[in-house]
N, C-alpha and C positions, 0 to 999 in steps of 0.2 A: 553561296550559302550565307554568308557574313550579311547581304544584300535581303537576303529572306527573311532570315535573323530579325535584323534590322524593325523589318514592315511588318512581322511578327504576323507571317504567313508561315510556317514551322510547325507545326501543332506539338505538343510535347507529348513526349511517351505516356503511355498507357501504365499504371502502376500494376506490378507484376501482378497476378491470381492467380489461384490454382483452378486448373480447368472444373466446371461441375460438373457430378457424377450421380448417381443414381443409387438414392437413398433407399431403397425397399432390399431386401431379404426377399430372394425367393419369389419375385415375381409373376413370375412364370407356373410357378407350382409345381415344376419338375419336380422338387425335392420334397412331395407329398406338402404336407402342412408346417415345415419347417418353418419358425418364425411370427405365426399365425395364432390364432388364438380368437377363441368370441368375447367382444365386445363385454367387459364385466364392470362399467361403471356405474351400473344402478343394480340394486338385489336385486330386480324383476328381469335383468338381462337374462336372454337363456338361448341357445343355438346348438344345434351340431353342424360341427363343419367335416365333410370327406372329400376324398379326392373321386373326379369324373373323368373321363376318359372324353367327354363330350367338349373339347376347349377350342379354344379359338384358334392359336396355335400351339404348335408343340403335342404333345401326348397327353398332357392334363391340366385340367383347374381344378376349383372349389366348388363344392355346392355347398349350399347351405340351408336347411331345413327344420323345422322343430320351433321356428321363429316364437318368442314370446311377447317380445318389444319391439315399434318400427327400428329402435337402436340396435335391435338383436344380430348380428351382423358380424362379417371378419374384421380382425382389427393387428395393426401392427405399431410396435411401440418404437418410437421414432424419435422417444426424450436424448439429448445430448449429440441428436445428428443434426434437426435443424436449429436455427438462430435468429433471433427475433430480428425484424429490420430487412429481412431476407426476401426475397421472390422466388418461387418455386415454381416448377409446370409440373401439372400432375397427368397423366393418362391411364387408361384402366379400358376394359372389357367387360360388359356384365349384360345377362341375359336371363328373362325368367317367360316360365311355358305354361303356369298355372293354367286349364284350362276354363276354371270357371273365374279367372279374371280378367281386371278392367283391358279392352286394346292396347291403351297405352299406360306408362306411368311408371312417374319421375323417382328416380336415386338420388341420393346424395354422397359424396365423400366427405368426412365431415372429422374435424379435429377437435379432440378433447383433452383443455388445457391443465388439468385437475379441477374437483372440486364440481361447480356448476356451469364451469365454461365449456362451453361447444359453441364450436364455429364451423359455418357449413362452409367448403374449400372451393367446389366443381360439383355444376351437375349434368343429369341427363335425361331427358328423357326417350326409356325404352319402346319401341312398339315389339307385342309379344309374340316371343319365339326369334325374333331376331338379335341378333348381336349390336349391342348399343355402344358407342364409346363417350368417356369420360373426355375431355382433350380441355384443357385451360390452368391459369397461373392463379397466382394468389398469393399475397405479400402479408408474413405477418407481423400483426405492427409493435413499432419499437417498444414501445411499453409494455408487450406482453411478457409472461414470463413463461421459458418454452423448459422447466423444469420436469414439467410433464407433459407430453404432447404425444398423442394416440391418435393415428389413421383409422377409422374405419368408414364401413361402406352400412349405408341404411337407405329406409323409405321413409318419407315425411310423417313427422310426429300427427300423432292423436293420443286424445287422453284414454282412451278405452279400444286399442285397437281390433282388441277379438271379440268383438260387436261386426266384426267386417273382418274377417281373418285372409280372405280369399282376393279385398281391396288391399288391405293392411298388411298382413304377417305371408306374403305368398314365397314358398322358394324360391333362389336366384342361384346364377353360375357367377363369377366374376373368376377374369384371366387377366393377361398381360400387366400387371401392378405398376408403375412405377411413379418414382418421387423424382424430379431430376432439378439438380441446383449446387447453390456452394456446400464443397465439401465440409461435412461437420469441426468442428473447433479440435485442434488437439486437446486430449485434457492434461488440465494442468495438474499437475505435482501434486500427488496429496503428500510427500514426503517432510514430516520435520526437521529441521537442518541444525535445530539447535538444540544444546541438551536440554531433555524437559523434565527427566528424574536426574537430582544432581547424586555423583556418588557421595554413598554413606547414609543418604538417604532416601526409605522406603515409601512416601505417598511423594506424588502420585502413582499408582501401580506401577503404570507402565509411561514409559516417553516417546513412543515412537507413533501411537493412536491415540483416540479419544475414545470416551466409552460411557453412559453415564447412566444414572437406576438401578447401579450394579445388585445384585440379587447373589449373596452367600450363599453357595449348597455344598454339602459335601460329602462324599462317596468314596470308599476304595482309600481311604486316607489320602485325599488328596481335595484341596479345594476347588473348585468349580464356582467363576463370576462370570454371569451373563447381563448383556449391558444393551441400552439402546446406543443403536450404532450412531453417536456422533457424526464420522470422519466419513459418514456417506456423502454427506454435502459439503463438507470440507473443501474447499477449493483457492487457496493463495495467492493473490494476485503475482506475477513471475516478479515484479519491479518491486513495489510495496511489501510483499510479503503475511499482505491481508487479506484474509476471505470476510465476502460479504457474511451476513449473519447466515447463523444457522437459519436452515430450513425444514421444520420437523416432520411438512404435510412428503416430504421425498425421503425419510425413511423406511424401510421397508425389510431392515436386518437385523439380525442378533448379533451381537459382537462377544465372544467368546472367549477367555483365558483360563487358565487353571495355574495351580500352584501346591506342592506340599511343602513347602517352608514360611509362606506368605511372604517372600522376597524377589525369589526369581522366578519369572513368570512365563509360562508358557503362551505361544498366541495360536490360538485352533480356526483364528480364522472368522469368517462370519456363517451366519444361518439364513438363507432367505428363507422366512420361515412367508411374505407375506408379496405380493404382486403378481404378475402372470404366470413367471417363473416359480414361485414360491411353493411352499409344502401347501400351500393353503390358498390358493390362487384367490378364492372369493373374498379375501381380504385385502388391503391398500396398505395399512401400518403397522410399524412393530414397535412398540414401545413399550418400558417399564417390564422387563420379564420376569417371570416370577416361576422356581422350577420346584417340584417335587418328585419323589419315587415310591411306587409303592407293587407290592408282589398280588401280580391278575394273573389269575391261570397255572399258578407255580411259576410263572416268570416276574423277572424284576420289570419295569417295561418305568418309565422318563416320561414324565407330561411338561411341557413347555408352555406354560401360557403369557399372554399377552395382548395388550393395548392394541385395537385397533382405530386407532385414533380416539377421538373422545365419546364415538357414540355405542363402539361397542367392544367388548372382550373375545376371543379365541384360544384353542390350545390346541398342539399337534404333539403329537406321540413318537418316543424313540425306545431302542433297546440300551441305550448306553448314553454316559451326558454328553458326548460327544452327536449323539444320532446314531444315521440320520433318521432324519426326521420326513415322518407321512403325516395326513391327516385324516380323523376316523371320522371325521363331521364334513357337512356341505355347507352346514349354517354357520353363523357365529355363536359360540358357547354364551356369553350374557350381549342381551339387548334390549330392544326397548317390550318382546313380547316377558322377560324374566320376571316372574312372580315376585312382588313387593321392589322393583328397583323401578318400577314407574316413575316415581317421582325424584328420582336420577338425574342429575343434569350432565355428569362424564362418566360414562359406565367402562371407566377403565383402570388402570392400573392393578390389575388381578394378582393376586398373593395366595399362595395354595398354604396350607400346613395338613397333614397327616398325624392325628390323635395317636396316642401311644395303643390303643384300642384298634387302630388301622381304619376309623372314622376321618373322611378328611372332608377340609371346608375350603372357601374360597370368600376373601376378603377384597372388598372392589369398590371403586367408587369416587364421588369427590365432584369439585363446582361449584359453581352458585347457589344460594340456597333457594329453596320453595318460598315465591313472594307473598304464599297466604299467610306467612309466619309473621308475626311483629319484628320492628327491625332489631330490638334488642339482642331476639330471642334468634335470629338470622346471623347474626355476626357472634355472639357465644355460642348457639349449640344449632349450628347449620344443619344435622342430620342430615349430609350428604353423604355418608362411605354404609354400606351392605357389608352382611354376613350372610353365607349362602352353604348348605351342608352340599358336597358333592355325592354323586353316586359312586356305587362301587367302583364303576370302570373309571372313575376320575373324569369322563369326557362328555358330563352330564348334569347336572344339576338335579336337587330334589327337592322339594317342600318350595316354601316362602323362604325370601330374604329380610332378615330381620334389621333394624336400625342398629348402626355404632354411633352413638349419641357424643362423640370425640369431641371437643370444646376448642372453637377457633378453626372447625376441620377444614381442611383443603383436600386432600390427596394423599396420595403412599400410604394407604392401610397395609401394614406389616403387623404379623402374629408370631411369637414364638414362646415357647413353654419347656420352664422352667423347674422345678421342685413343688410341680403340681400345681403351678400357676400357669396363668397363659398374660402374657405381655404384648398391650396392641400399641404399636408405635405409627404417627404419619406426622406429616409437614400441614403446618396451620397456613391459614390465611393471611393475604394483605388489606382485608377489608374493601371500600369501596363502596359502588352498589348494587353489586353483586350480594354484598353481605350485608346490605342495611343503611346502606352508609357512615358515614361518622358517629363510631361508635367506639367505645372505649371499653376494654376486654375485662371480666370479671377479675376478681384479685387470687395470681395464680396463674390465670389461663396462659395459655402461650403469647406470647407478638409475633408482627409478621416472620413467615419463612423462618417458624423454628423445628422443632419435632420434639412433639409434645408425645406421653405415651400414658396407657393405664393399664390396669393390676385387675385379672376377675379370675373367679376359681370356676367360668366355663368360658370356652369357646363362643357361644351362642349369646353371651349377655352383658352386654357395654352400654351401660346407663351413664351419666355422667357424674354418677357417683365413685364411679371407680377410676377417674381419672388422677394420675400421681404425680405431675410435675412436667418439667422439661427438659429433658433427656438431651439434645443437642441446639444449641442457641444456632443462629444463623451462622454461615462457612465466613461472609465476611468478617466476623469476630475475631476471625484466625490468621486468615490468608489478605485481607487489605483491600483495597480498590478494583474494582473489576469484579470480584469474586462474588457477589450479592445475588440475588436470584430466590429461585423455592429450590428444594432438593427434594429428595429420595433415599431411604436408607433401606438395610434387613438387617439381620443380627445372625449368628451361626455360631454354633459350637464346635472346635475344632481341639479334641486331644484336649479333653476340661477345661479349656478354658473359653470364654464368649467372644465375639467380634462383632464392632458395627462397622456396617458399611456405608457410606455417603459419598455423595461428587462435589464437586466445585471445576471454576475453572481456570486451574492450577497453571494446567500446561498452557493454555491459551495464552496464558497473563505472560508465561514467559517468552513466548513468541511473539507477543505482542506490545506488551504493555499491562497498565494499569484499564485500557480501555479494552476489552473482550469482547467477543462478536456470538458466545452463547455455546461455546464447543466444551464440554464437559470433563471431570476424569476424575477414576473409580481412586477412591480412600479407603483405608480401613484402620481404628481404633481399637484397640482390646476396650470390652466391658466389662467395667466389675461394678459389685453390689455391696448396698449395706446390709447391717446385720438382718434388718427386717426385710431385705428384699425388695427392697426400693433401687433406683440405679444409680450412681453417681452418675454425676454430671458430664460428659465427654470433652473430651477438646480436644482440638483436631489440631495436626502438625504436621510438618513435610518429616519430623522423624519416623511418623508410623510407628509400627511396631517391631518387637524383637523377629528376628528371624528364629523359626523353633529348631531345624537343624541345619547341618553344615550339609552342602552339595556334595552328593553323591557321584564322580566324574567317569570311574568303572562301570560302563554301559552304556550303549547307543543313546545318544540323546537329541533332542532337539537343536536345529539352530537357533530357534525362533523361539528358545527359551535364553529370555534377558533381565540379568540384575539391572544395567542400566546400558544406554545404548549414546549413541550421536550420529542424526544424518540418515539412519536406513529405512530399509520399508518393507513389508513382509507381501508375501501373494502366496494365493492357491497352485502347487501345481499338481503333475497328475499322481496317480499312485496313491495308494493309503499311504502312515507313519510306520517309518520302521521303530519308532517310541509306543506306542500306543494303539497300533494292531494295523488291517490293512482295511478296516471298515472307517477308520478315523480319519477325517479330514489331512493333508500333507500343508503342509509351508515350507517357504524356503526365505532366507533372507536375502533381499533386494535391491536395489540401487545404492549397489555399494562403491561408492569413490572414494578417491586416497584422503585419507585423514579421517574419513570414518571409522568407527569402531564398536564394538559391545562387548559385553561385561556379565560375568557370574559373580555372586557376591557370595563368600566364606565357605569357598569349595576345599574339602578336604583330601590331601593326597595320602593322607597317615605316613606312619616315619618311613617306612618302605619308599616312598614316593610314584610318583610315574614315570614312566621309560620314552612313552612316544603318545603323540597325538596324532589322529589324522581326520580331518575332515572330507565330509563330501563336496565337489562343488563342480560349477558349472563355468569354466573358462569362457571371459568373453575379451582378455585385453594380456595382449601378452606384457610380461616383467610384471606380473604382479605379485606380492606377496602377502602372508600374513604372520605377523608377529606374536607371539605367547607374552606374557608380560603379567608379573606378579605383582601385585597391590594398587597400583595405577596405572594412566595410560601412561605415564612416562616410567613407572618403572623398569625394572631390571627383566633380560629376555632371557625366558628361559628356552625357548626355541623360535624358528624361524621355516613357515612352510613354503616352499615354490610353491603357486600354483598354476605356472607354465604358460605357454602360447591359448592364444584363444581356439579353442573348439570345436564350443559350443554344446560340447557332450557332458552328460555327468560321470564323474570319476573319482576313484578314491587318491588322495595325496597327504603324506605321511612324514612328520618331522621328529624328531629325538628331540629330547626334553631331559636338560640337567638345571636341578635345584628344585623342582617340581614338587616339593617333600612339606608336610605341614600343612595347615589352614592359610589359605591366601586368596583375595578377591583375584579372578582371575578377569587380565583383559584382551582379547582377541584384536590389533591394531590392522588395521589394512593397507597398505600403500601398493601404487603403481603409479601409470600415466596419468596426468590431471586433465580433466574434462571426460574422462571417460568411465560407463561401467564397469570396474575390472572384473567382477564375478559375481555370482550367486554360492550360498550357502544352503546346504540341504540339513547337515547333520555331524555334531562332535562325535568321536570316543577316545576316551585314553584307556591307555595299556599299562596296568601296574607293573612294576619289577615284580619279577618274577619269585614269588615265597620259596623259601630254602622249605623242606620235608623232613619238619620235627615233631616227633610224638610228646604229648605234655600228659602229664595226671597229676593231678592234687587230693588231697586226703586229710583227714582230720586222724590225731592219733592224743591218745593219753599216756602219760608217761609220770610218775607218782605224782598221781593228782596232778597234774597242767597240761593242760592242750596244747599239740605243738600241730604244726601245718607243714606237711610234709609233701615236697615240690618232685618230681622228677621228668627229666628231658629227655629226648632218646634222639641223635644225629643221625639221621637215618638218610644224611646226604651221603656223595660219595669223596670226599672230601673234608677235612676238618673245619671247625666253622668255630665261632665264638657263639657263648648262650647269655642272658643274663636272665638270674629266676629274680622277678620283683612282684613281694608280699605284703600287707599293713604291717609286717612286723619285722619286714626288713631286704635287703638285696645282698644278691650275690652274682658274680660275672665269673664266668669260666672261658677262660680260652683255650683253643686249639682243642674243641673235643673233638676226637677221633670218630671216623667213619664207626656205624656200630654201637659207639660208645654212651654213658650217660652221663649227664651234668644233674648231682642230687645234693637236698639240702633240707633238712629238716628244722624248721624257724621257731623258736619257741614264742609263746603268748604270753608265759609267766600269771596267766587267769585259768582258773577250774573251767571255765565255761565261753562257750565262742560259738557268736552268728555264723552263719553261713556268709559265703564269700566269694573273692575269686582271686586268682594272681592271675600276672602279666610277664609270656613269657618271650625273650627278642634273642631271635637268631641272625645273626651275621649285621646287615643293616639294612635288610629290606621285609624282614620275618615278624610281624606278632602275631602273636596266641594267648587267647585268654582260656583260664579253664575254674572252671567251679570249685570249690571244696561245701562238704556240710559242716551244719552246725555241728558242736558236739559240748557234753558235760561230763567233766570228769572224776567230780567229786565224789 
């Protein structure tokens, strides 16, 4: 061997591989049309596909019939199994009987990269009525980008194929599918490993996603942001810790959170509202969403719309903001046939508002301006964003769309209305020449990537006279290096007071750097106004805003509701929300390893405190636990949960909780084995100590001339218990009242006259009660 060695006759090992396997779904078509789907990458696509009993082998194939396009055809979505640089052999079956067609004639297998790329793979040609095969390889080249990559089967293009329907558009069967090559790429981690909200502080919403265009709605008392899904193309190198730039043309989701405190946040998850799978299959993108509600039919019914990339808008319909969502259109709701949006150059980013009148409009628009304009007049008053009056069903349009004459416009037309004003707020331009070239902004007007906004007393009429300032300067003013860009905002009223919404990006910068790769995430600013109803000026900050109440912990809640988190990652699993009904999307929280954790921020246990927590969770790594821990991740535990050997089942597990009493940010710690998942999380509850059973009443009484406020308790435990009556005008503590017995106190005001009120009344040390008293006058 030494001798072989030597003369370097030896050949060296072969570097390991995973064997290749066969990249199609459902090949065969046993499993009827699973997987399958026609061909929808131009609007003139159009096909039925059924199943036939007539196959090549097995029990069945496809037919395909109703042809509109030669591309009209079955197609399988194959984005993230193959990889550029790669060789594939592809084979296939296919057979057409048309009688009044040509003898023979050719198919193709043909792959489409998004956008205008297609590339033919394999072909064949059939002679008719017989079974034809596909059989040959094809390598695609390194520079491609296999982001989007669609199998389908077609006949060679023509520009007018139903001039020849019977040469061109004839039925076909296709069986045996297959893809066969290297196995698809693991995917890599979308998980963030580092904190991206730090505690104490409320922007960015959330740290665990990305999210950006956020859109304020709010229902039921509860806020509601719906975001373009960043963290779809998210992808971090495993070594670096970088993903390449965003990729906007591969979103295709709504990414969804809710909140009623504006702190801790719920994550519902995303929406495929747009791709094969999507509520709205005829569509590719989902960006910028924009939600309203309004009562059709005596029901409340949720219209979602949004960006279908730049050339057109859409909306799909739900009974709740959660969904789900259908869609009541085939078309796309604005495009290039939309009355007055002709001269549109991005017919997107849609913003609905509903009139107090229950008149609603939709604001859309943005681009390059129209080059018949002079450049001046292109780069100040581009007249690229639409006003458009919706029909009653919301999933319609009516009339013409009229000009918003927004000065410096770009994009993000937002409307909301105010004390009988309506306020149109968007993101200006960077100039260019797109807009004219080098030109220099009237005095006033916005600079690049601000958000400029204006003041009109209609919906319908945005001259450029009504424009009032600039409402948010660029996000880099705030946040630093990396953070620069155009943005997106809305505005929402929650509980009297206003919110703006905007992105930056926050969390990227801190995973990253100063240098960002384009991944987004939702802000929110309170807004307030001057006397005249002009805005102040916003500025944006990682403090955010106040939290409006303290966390509610008595009741099923979410897990994947987080003040701030480190390390996890949320997923869809099955079942509705035991929070939020069995129609509403479930999460569970995810790739959870030791030293990760998540956090509620200013949960309230009142004095009584909590007795026990338990969550749900799903065992995957035995010795693991999770920790309770008040104010920080290092502070003090007030419980500790086993959650046992691995499983694999979901199960409820249950710990005792002492000191649990008061307002404290709560943090949930995790430990086990390191390098491994220890578990999933479905869902908290705690369990208050249990209230002692005391009768209270309060009363207003006169007594010569003075109001007194007269308290009484009633022990109606079995057992003596301590009471204490506390009033504005004073306390009193009784101990040991007897089973039965009352604790009473009549407090005087020493004033003729006294508001309405309440006292506060504490049994033992887990008991309050409040109870009313009326005004009274005594004089």
């Amino acid at each position: 061997m030494a001798a072989l060695l030597a003369a370097g006759l030896v050949a060296a090992a072969a570097p390991a591989r995973a064997a290749d396997e066969n990249l199609i779904v459902n090949g065969g078509f046993e499993n009827g049309l699973t997987g399958w789907f026609v061909n929808n990458g131009n609007a003139t696509d159009s096909a039925t596909l059924s199943s036939t009993p007539d196959a090549y082998s097995g029990a069945s194939a496809v037919l395909v019939t109703s042809r509109t396009t030669t591309g009209s055809g079955p197609m399988q979505d194959l984005s993230g199994k193959v990889q550029a640089g790669q060789t594939y052999t592809l084979t296939a079956r296919i057979k057409y009987e048309n009688a009044n067609g040509p003898a023979t004639k050719q198919f193709f297998a043909t792959m489409h990269y998004g956008g205008g790329t297609y590339t033919n793979l394999v072909s064949v040609t059939a002679t008719k009525g017989q079974w034809a095969q596909f059989s040959g390889s094809f390598t695609i080249p390194s520079s491609q980008s296999v982001a989007t990559a669609r199998l389908f089967f077609e006949t060679p293009w023509t520009s007018t194929p139903s001039s020849a329907p019977d040469t061109h558009l004839m039925d076909f069967k296709l069986d045996d599918v297959s893809v066969v090559g290297a196995p698809p790429p693991p995917a890599p981690s979308k998980t963030v490993e580092v904190v991206g909200k730090l505690p104490g502080e409320h922007n960015p919403l959330i740290g665990h996603k990305f999210g950006a265009d956020g859109f304020g709605f709010v229902h039921g008392g509860r806020v509601y942001m719906y975001m373009t899904n960043d963290t779809q193309g998210y992808a971090p190198d495993p070594v670096t810790g970088v993903s390449a730039a965003i990729n906007y043309g591969s979103i295709n989701q709504i990414t969804l959170i809710s909140s009623d405190d504006l702190v801790n946040w719920t994550d519902h998850g995303e929406i495929q509202v747009a791709g094969p799978t999507g509520a709205a299959p005829f569509t590719s993108n989902s960006w910028a969403p924009g939600v309203a509600m309004k009562v059709v039919d005596g029901q409340e019914k949720f219209f979602l719309y949004y960006a279908n990339g730049g050339g057109s808008s859409n909306v799909v319909t739900g009974a709740s903001p959660l969904g789900p969502w259908t869609s009541e259109r085939t078309t796309t709701l604005i495009n290039g046939s939309t009355p007055g949006a002709e001269a549109v150059a991005w017919k997107f980013d849609p913003a609905p508002l509903v009139d107090d009148d229950g008149q609603a409009y939709l604001y859309f628009g943005g681009g390059p301006a129209a080059t018949s304009m002079p450049a001046a007049e292109r780069f100040n008053n581009p007249k690229n964003i639409r006003a458009i009056e919706l029909a009653d069903d919301m999933v319609a349009t009516q009339g013409s769309a009229v000009v918003v004459d927004a000065p410096v416009a770009f994009e993000a037309g937002h409307v909301f209305k105010r004390q009988g004003k309506y306020y149109f707020s968007y993101s200006s331009h960077f100039g260019g020449s797109d807009f004219g070239g080098n030109q220099t902004p009237l005095p006033g007007y916005p600079g690049g990537g601000q958000i400029g906004y204006m003041i009109s007393d209609s919906p319908m009429s945005w001259p450029k006279e009504t424009y009032a300032g600039v409402l948010f300067p660029n996000q880099s003013q705030f946040f630093g290096a990396g953070t620069g860009g155009n943005n997106h905002q809305s505005v929402f009223e929650f509980e009297g007071r206003y919110y703006f919404t905007y992105h930056a990006p926050t969390l990227n910068k801190r995973i990253t750097g100063n240098t960002t790769q384009g991944y987004r995430s939702p802000h929110i600013q309170e807004l307030t106004f001057h006397p005249d109803g002009t805005i102040q000026q916003v500025v944006g900050t990682y403090a955010g805003v106040d939290q409006v109440r303290n966390f509610n912990p008595y009741r099923v809640f979410e897990a994947e509701t987080l003040g701030w988190s480190k390390g996890i990652a949320t997923a869809r699993i099955d079942g509705g929300s035991a929070q939020f009904g069995a129609s509403a999307p479930n999460l569970a929280v995810r790739d959870i390893d030791n030293g990760d954790w998540t956090a509620l921020s200013s949960v309230d246990f009142g004095t009584g405190g909590a007795r026990s927590v338990t969550a749900k969770v799903r065992a995957l790594a035995a010795g693991a636990r999770i920790q309770v821990r008040l104010d920080s991740v290092t502070g003090p535990v007030a419980g500790t949960i086993p959650v046992g050997a691995p499983t694999g089942e979901w199960a409820e597990v249950t710990a005792a909780l002492d000191g649990a009493t008061g307002v404290h940010d709560v943090y949930f710690t995790y430990e086990g084995p390191a390098g491994q998942d220890l578990f999933e999380l479905d869902s908290w509850t705690f369990d208050r100590r249990a209230d002692l059973p005391v009768t209270v009443n309060a009363q207003t009484r006169c007594t010569a001339g003075k109001a007194y406020v007269a308290v009484q308790a009633r022990n109606d435990h079995d057992a003596p218990i301590d009471i204490t009556l506390e009033t504005p005008y004073g306390n009193r503590t009784f101990t040991g009242v007897a089973p039965g017995a009352n604790a009473y106190q009549s407090f005087a005001t020493r004033s003729a006259s006294i508001s309405a009120g309440s006292v506060t009344v504490r049994a033992g040390t887990t008991t309050v009660i409040t109870a009313a008293y009326p005004g009274a006058t005594c004089a």
